[in-house]
C-alpha positions in Angstrom: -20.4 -45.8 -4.9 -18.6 -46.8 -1.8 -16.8 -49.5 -4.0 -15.4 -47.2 -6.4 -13.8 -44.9 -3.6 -12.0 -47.6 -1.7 -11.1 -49.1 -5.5 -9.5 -45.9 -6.2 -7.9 -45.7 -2.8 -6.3 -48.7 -3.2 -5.0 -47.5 -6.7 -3.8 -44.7 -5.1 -1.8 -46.1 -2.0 -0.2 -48.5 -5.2 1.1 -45.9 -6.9 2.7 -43.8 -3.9 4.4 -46.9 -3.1 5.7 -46.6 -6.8 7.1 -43.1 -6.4 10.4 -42.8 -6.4 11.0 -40.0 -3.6 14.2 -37.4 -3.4 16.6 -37.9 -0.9 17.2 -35.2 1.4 20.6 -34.0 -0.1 18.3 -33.4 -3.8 16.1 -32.0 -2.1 17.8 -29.5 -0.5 19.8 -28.7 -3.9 16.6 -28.2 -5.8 15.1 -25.8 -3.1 18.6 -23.9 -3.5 18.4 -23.8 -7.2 14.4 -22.8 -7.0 15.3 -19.8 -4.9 18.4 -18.8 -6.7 16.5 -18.4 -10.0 13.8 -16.4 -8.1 16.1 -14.0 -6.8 17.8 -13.9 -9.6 14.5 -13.3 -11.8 13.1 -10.4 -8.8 16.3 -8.7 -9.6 16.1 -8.6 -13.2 12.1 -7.5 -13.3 13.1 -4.9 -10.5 16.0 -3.7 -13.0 14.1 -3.7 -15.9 11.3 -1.8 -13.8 13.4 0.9 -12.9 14.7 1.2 -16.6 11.7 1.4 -18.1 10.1 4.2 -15.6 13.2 5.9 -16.2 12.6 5.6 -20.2 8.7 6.6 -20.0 9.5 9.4 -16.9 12.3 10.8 -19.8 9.5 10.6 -22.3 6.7 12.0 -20.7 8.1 14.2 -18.2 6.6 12.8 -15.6 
């Protein structure tokens, strides 16, 4: 059993040394572009929110 866990261990630490790792610079421009898009998707559900409460308050006279 003890055989099997260092085994795959080993395995492991090879393939982490066969990642190929972002630089700092990508890194950086992918967080940017992850948090643009969720702002940018919060707005639109918060729009679309409003819209439709508006629609089903018109509707149902609430």
């Amino acid at each position: 059993m003890f055989q099997k866990a260092i085994q795959f261990l080993k395995e492991v630490r090879n393939e982490l040394a066969n990642v190929t790792w972002p630089t700092r610079e990508e890194l950086i421009g992918s967080t940017l572009a992850v948090l643009v898009l969720c702002l940018i998707m919060a707005i639109f559900v918060g729009l679309v929110d409003k819209f439709l409460t508006f629609v089903f308050r018109s509707f149902y006279g609430g």
